[in-house]
C-alpha positions in Angstrom: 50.7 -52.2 -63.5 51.9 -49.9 -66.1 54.3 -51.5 -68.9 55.2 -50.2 -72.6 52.9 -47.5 -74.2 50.6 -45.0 -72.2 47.3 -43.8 -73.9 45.6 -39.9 -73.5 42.4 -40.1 -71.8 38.9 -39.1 -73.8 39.4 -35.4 -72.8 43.0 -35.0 -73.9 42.4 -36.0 -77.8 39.8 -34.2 -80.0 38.1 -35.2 -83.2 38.1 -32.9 -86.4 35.9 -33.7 -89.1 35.9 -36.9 -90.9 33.4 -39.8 -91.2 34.8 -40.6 -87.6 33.4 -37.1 -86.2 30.3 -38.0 -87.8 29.8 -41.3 -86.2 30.0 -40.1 -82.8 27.6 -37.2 -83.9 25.0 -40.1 -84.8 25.4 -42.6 -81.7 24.8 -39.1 -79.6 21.5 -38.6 -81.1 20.9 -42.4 -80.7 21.7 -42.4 -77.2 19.9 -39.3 -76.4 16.7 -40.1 -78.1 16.1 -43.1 -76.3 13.4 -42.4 -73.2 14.5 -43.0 -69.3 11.7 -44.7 -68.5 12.4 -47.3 -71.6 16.4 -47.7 -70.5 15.1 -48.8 -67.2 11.9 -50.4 -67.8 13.4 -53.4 -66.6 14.9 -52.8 -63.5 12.0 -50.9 -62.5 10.6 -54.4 -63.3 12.8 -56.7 -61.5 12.3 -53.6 -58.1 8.6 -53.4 -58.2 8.3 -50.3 -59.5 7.0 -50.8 -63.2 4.0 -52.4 -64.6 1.8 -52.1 -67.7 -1.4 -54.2 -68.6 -2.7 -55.0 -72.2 -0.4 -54.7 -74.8 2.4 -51.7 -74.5 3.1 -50.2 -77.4 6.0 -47.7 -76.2 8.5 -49.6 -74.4 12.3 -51.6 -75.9 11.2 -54.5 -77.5 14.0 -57.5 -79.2 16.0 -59.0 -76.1 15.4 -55.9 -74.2 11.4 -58.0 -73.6 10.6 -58.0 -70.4 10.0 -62.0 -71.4 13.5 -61.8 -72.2 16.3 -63.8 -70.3 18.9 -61.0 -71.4 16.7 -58.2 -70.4 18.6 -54.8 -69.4 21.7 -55.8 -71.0 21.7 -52.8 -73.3 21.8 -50.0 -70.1 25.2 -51.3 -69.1 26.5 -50.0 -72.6 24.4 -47.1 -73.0 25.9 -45.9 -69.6 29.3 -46.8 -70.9 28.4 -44.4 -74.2 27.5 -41.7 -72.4 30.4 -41.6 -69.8 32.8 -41.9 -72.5 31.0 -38.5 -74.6 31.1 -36.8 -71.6 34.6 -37.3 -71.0 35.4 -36.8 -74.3 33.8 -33.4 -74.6 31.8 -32.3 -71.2 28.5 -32.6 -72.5 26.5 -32.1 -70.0 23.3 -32.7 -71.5 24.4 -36.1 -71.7 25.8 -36.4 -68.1 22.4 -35.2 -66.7 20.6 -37.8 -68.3 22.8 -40.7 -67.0 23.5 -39.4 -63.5 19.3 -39.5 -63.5 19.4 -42.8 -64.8 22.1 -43.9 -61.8 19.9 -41.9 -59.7 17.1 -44.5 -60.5 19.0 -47.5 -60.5 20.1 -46.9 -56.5 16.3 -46.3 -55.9 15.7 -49.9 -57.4 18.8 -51.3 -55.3 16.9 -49.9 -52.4 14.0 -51.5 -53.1 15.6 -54.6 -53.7 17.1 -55.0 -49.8 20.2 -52.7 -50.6 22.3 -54.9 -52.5 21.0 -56.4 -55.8 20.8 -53.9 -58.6 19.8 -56.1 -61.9 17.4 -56.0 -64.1 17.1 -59.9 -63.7 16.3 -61.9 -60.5 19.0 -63.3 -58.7 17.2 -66.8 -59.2 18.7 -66.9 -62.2 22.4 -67.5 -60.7 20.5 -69.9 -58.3 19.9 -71.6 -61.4 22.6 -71.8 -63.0 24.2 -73.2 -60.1 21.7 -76.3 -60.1 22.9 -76.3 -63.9 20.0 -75.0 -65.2 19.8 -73.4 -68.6 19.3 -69.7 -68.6 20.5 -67.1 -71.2 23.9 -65.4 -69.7 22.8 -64.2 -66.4 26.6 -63.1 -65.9 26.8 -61.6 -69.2 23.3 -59.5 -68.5 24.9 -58.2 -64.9 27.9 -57.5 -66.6 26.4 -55.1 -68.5 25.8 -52.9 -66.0 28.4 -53.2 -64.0 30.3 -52.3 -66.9 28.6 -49.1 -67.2 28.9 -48.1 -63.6 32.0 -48.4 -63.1 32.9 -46.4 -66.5 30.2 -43.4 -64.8 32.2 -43.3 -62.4 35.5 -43.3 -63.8 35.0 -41.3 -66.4 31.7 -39.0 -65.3 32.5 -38.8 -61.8 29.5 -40.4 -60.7 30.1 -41.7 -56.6 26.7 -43.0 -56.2 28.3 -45.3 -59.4 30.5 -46.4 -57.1 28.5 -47.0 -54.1 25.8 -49.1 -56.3 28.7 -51.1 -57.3 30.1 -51.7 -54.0 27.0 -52.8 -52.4 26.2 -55.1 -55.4 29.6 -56.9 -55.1 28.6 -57.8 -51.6 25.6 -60.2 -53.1 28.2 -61.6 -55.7 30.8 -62.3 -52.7 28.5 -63.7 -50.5 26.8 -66.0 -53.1 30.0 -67.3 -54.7 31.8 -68.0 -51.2 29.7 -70.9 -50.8 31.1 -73.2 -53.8 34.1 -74.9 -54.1 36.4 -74.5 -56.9 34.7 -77.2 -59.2 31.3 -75.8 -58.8 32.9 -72.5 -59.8 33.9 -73.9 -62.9 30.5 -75.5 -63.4 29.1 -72.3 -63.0 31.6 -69.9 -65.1 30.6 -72.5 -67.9 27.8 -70.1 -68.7 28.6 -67.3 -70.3 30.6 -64.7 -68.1 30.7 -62.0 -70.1 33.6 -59.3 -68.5 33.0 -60.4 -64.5 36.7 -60.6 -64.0 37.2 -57.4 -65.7 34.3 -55.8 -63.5 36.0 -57.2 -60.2 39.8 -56.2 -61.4 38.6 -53.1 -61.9 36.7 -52.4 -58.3 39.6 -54.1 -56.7 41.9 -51.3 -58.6 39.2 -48.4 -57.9 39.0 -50.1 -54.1 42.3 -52.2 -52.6 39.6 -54.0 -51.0 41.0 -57.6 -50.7 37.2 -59.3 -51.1 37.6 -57.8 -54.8 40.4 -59.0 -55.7 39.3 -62.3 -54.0 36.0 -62.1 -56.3 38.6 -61.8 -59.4 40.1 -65.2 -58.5 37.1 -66.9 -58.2 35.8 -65.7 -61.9 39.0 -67.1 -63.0 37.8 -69.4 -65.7 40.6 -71.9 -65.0 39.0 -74.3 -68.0 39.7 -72.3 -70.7 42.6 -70.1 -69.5 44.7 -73.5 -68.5 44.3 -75.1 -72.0 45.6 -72.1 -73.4 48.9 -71.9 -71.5 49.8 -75.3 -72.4 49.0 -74.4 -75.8 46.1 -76.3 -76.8 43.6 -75.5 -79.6 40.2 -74.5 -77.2 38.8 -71.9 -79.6 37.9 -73.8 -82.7 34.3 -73.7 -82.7 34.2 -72.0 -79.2 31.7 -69.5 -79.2 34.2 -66.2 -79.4 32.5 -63.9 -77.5 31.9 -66.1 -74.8 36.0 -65.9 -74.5 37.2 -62.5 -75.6 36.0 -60.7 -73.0 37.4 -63.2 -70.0 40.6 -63.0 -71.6 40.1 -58.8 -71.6 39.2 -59.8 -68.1 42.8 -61.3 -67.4 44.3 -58.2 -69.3 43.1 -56.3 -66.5 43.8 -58.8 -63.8 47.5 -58.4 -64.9 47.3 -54.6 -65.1 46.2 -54.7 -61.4 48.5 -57.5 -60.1 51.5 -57.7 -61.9 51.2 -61.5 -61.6 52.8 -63.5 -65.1 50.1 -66.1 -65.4 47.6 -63.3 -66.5 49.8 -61.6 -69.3 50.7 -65.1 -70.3 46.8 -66.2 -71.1 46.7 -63.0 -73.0 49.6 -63.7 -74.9 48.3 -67.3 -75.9 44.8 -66.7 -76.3 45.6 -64.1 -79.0 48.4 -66.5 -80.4 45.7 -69.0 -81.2 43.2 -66.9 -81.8 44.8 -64.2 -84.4 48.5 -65.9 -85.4 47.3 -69.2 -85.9 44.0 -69.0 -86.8 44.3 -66.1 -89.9 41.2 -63.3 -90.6 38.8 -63.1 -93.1 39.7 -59.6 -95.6 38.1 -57.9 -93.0 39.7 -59.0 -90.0 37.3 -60.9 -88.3 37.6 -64.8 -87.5 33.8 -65.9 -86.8 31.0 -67.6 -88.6 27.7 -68.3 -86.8 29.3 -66.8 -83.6 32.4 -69.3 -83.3 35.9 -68.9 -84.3 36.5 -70.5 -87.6 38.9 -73.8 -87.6 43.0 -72.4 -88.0 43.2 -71.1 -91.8 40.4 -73.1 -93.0 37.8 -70.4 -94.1 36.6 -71.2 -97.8 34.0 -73.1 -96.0 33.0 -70.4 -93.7 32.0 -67.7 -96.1 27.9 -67.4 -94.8 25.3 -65.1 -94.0 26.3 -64.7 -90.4 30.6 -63.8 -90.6 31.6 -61.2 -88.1 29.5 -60.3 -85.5 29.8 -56.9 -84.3 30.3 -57.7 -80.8 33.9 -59.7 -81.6 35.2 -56.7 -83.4 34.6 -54.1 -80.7 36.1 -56.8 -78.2 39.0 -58.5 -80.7 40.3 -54.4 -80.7 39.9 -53.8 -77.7 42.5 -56.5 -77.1 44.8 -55.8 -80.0 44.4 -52.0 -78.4 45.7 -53.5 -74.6 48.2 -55.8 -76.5 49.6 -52.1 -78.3 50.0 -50.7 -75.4 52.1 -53.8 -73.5 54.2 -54.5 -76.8 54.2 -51.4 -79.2 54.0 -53.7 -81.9 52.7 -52.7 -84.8 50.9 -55.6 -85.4 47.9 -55.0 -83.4 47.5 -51.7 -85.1 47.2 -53.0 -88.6 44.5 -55.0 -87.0 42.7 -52.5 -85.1 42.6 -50.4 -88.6 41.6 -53.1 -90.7 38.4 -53.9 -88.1 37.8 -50.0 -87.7 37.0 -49.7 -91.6 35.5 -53.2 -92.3 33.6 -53.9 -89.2 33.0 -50.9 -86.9 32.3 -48.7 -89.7 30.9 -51.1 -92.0 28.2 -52.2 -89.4 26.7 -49.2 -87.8 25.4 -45.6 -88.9 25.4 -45.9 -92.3 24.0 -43.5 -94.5 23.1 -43.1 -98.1 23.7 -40.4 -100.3 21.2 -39.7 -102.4 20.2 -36.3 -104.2 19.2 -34.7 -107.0 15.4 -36.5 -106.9 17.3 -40.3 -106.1 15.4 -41.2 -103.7 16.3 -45.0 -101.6 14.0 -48.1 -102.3 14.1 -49.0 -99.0 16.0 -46.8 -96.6 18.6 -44.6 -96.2 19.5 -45.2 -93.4 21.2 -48.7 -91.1 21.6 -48.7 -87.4 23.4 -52.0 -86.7 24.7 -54.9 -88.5 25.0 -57.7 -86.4 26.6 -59.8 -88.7 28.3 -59.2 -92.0 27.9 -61.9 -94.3 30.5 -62.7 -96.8 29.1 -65.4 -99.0 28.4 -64.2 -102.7 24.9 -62.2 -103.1 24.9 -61.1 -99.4 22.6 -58.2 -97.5 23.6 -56.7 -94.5 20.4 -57.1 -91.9 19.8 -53.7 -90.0 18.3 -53.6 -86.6 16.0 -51.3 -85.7 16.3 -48.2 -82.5 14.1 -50.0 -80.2 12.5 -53.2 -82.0 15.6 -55.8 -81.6 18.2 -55.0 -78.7 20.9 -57.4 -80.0 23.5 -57.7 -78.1 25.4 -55.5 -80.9 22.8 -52.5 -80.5 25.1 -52.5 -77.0 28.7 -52.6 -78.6 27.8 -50.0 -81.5 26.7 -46.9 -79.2 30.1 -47.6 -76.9 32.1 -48.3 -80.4 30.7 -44.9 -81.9 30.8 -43.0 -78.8 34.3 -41.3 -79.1 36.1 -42.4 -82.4 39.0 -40.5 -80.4 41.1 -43.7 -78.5 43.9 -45.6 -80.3 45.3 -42.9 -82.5 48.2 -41.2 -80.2 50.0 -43.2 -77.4 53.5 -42.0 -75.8 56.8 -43.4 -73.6 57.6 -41.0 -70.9 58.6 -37.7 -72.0 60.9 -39.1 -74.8 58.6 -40.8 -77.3 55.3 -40.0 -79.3 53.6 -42.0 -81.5 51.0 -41.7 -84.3 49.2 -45.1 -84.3 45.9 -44.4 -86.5 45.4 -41.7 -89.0 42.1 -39.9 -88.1 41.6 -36.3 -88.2 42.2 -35.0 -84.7 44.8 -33.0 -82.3 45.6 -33.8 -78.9 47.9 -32.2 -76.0 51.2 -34.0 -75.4 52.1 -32.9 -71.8 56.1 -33.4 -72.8 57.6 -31.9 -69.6 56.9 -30.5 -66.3 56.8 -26.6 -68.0 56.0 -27.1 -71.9 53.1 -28.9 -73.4 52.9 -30.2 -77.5 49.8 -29.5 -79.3 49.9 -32.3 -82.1 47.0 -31.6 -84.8 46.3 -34.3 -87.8 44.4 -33.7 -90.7 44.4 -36.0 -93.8 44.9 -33.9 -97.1 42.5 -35.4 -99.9 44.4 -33.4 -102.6 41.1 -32.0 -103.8 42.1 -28.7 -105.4 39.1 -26.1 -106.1 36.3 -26.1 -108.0 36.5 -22.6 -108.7 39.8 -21.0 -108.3 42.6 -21.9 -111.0 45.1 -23.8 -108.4 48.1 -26.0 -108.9 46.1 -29.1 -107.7 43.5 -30.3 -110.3 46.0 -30.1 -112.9 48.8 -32.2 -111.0 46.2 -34.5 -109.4 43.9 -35.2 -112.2 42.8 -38.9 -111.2 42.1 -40.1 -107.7 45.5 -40.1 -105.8 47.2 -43.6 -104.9 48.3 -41.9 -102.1 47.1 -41.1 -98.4 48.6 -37.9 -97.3 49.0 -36.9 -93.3 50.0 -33.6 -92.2 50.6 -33.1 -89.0 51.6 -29.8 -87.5 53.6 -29.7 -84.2 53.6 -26.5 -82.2 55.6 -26.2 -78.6 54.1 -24.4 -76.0 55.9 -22.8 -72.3 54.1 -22.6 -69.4 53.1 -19.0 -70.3 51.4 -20.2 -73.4 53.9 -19.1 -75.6 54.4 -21.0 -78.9 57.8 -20.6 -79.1 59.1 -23.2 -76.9 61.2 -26.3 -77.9 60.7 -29.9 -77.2 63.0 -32.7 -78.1 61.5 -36.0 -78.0 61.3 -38.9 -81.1 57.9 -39.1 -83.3 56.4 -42.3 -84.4 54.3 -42.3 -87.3 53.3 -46.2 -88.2 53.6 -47.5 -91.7 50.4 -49.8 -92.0 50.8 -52.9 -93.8 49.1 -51.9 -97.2 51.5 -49.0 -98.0 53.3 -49.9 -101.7 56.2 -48.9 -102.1 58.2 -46.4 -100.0 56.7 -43.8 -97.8 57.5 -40.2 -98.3 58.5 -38.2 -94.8 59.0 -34.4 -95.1 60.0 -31.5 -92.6 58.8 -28.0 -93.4 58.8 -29.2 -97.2 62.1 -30.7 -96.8 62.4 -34.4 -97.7 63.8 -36.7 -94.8 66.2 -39.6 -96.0 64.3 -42.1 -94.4 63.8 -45.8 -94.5 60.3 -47.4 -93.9 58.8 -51.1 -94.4 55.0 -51.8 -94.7 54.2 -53.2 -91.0 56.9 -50.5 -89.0 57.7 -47.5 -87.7 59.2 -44.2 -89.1 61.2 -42.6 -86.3 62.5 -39.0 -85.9 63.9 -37.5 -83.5 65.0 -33.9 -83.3 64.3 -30.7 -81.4 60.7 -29.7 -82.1 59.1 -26.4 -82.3 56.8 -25.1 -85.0 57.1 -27.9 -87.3 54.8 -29.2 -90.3 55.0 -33.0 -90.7 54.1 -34.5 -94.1 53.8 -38.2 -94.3 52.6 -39.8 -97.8 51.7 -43.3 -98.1 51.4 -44.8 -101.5 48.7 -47.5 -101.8 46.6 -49.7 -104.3 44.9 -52.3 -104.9 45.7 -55.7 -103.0 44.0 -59.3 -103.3 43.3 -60.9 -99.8 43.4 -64.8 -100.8 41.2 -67.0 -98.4 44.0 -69.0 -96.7 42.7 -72.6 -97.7 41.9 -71.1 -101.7 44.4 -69.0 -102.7 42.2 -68.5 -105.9 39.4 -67.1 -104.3 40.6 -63.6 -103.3 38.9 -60.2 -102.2 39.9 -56.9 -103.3 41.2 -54.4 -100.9 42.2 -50.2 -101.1 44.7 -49.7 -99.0 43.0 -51.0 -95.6 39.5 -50.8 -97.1 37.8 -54.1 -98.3 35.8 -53.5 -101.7 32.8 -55.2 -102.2 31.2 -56.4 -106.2 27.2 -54.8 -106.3 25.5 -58.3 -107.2 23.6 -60.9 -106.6 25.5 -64.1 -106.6 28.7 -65.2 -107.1 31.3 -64.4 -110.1 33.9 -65.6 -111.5 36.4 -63.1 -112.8 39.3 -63.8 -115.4 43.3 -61.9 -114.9 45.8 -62.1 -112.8 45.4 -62.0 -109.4 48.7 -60.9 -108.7 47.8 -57.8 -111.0 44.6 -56.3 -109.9 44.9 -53.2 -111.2 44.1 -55.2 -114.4 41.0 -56.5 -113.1 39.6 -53.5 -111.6 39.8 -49.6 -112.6 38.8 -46.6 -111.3 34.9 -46.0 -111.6 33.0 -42.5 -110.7 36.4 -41.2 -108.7 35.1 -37.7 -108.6 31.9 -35.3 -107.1 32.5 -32.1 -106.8 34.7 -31.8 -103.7 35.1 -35.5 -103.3 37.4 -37.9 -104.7 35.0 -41.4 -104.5 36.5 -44.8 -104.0 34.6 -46.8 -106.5 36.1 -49.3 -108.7 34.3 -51.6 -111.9 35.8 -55.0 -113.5 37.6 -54.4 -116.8 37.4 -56.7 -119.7 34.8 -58.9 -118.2 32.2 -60.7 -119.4 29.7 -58.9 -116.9 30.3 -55.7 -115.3 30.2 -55.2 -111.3 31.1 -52.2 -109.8 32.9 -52.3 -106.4 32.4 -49.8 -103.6 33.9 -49.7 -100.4 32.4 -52.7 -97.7 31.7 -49.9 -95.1 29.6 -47.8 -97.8 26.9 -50.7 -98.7 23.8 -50.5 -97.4 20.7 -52.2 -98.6 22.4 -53.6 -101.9 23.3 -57.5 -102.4 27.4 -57.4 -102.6 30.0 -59.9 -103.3 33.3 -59.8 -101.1 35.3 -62.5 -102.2 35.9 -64.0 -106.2 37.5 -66.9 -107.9 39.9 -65.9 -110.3 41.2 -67.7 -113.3 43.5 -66.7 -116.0 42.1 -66.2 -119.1 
């Protein structure tokens, strides 16, 4: 069921270079380095067809073991990466290596009677059902049909498909024999997505034992709770729950029925509304949601796990597309900068005979601690095989979803600002090429130029041009198109936003948290958007003294050891902080140091720390 906004697929929107572009050059040399016979050491384990003896050296370690219970998790995500680059831009290189590695999971399906395809053994759900203990069986399975399905959808892949089908069978067969009560015993154990994997087959199939196998993952004892308004999250382990609510998301996609939309809708009431976010935007400590506004006490080595950002956006994304409320936007940006990009790929920059102390390089964060003095922890390429090694290659693999959405042929909006251009097909016989690039206001090094002299310190400003040209049928550029643009004001934008046309200024109104809308006859047009910003103090909701210091949507984080005290105004942190090492050569740089403290700290930007101990969050006092 269709309702609200409508996306582009991964084909229709391209990247141009930013840090996002560089991302998904870095998860494609991840994914691609990794060897077949490693991805499915596993399931060649669990079909017969793998063994070593003594000690292998060259195989995935971490929770990829073959000793471990969540063995073969990672595949399901991997998959998922590499039917999303393919989609995105036809690499075939890619595609080749996961239709082999489909190939060689239907030859272990074979093997295994025709039906079971997982790199576990279907004891384990015996198991469970005798209540049992064992580490996410559904959550492991998941994984993989995850990754199918999106080969399928996205790559083409029919013997996907076929895998799928046949492995549904096993899960329809085994689940028929309990009542509704053992159900509910059962989905006690971490799910993972299995009512997202059987809304989507029963959408990809009609076939009525599908959509029977997505009413018997309904996880009745948290989704009832939750309609009747009832706090079930507060110490819940969130990713046990994000991704059976993204399950009824899709159940009411496929359905239409109100009870699905309405979980949703509560679940990210409680979860979001009520409940507040760290500076950063997540909500978890230890791998549970945090009591309702009552963080001071959370602030640990283990905030934010990777896996609940990838998932909490995925929801605000769905929850875009339903409403068009700008809400979930804000949020998706704020996790994009301090959580997707602060925990995976990073890179130092060091030159000119610097060289690292430890590294200069950081695959995945699984946490990101925010108590004072912190380190972010990095995993290793094939040594750990957290569950967050899965959600950073399918988090990095495009960078290219949740900028552009549209309404029919009458509305186009601009939901993200990342360098990119994608093809609005407006009407039966014209097509709108829509191309976004962010202008830095760097100037020139060496020509004489209007720029350095106008912009001599780092701009308070981010600056979006977007050019709009109008194409007919024949290819001609000369068409016209009248439909409204959207262009979101995010919720860190000070003061009023600056909207010109070809260089002329636009009288119009904008709040932080909205929408500018114009509407008008397009053709070749030039778009210039410019949205002030500055420094802002994020207060943690129980200690309004303690605060963290944000640029625009970026959190900045102290380079120390422990925690400070720092002495101003809060509501005045421009006198707190200043601008520290703005420029290099073609870059203006985001660094910031205390001013008129007792001790110095300089501040960078959350997403650029790597190794370094950092601060987030400080108490301030007036002097």
């Amino acid at each position: 069921m269709k309702q609200g906004l409508s996306g582009f697929s991964y084909d229709e929107v391209r990247l141009l270079n930013s840090i996002f572009k560089r991302k998904t050059e870095l998860n494609r040399k991840y994914i691609m380095s990794l060897k077949n016979e490693n991805l499915l050491q596993n399931y060649y384990l669990e079909a017969g067809l793998w063994s070593h003896s003594g000690k292998p050296e060259d195989i995935h370690w971490g929770w990829e073991s073959p000793t471990s219970q969540l063995r073969g998790h990672f595949l399901g995500h991997w998959l998922s990466a590499a039917a999303r680059i393919y989609a995105a831009t036809k690499d075939m290189e890619v595609k080749a290596k996961a239709d082999y590695v489909v190939k060689e999971l239907a030859r272990c399906q074979k093997e295994n009677g025709g039906e079971w395809a997982g790199s576990i053994p279907e004891k384990y759900f015996h198991w469970i059902a005798q209540g049992k203990w064992v580490w996410a069986p559904h959550y492991t399975v998941h994984k993989t049909f995850m990754g199918l399905i999106e080969m399928y959808r996205l790559a083409g892949n029919e013997q996907a498909l076929d895998i799928v089908i046949n492995w549904a069978k096993w899960f329809y067969r085994w689940t028929g024999q309990f009542t509704k009560e053992q159900m509910d015993d059962i989905l006690d154990f971490e799910t993972g997505g299995m009512l997202e994997v059987w809304a989507d087959l029963y959408e990809i199939t009609g076939d009525k034992k599908h959509l029977e196998l997505m009413y018997r993952y309904d996880r009745r004892r948290l989704f009832e709770p939750l309609l009747r308004g009832e706090d079930v999250l507060t110490n819940m382990h969130a990713n046990t729950t994000i991704p059976e609510v993204l399950g009824a998301a899709r159940a009411w996609e496929v359905t239409g029925e109100q009870r699905w939309r309405d979980i949703v809708m509560a679940y990210w009431d409680l979860a979001v509304d009520k409940r507040g976010t760290y500076c950063t935007g997540g909500q978890t400590c230890g791998e549970v949601w945090t009591p309702p506004g009552k963080m001071s006490a959370r602030l640990g080595g283990k905030n934010q796990e990777h896996c609940t950002v990838y998932n909490m956006m995925r929801l605000a994304e769905v929850l875009f597309r339903w409403t068009g409320d700008v809400k979930y936007a804000d949020y998706w940006e704020r996790n994009l900068y301090n959580g997707i990009l602060a925990q995976g790929y990073w890179e130092g920059s060091y030159t000119h005979g610097v060289k690292p102390e430890v590294s200069d390089k950081g695959l995945i964060a699984y946490f990101l601690p925010l108590r004072g003095g912190a380190r972010k922890a990095w995993g290793t390429e094939t040594e750990d095989f957290w569950c967050c090694h899965g959600t950073l290659v399918q988090a990095n693999a495009t960078h290219n979803m949740g900028i552009y959405y549209y309404r029919d042929n009458d509305e186009f909006v601009v939901a993200q600002y990342i360098p990119s251009e994608v093809v609005y097909n407006h009407a039966e016989r014209t097509k709108v090429l829509i191309r976004q690039n962010i202008d830095n206001l760097i100037g020139s090094m060496q020509k004489v130029n209007s720029i350095n002299p106008t912009v001599a310190s780092r701009p308070n400003k981010m600056v979006i041009d977007i050019a709009i040209k109008v194409f007919d049928e024949a290819g001609n550029s000369n068409a016209q198109a009248e439909f409204t643009l959207k262009l979101r004001v995010p919720w860190w934008v000070k003061g009023e936003a600056l909207l010109s046309i070809n260089g002329e200024v636009q009288d119009v109104k904008s709040k932080p948290s909205g929408f500018i809308s114009v509407r008008r006859t397009w053709s070749n047009d030039v778009v210039r958007l410019e949205l002030p910003k500055g420094l802002y103090v994020c207060p943690l909701p129980d200690n309004p003294d303690v605060v963290a210091f944000m640029d625009g949507p970026v959190v900045l984080a102290g380079l120390c050891n422990e925690e400070r005290i720092l002495y101003g105004d809060k509501d005045a942190p421009e006198t707190i902080l200043i601008p520290d090492n703005e420029r290099e050569w073609m870059s203006w740089l985001n660094g910031y140091r205390t001013y008129n403290q007792e001790r110095g700290i300089r501040f960078i930007p959350l997403y650029e720390v790597g190794y370094e101990p950092y601060t987030v969050y400080f108490q301030i006092k007036k002097r």
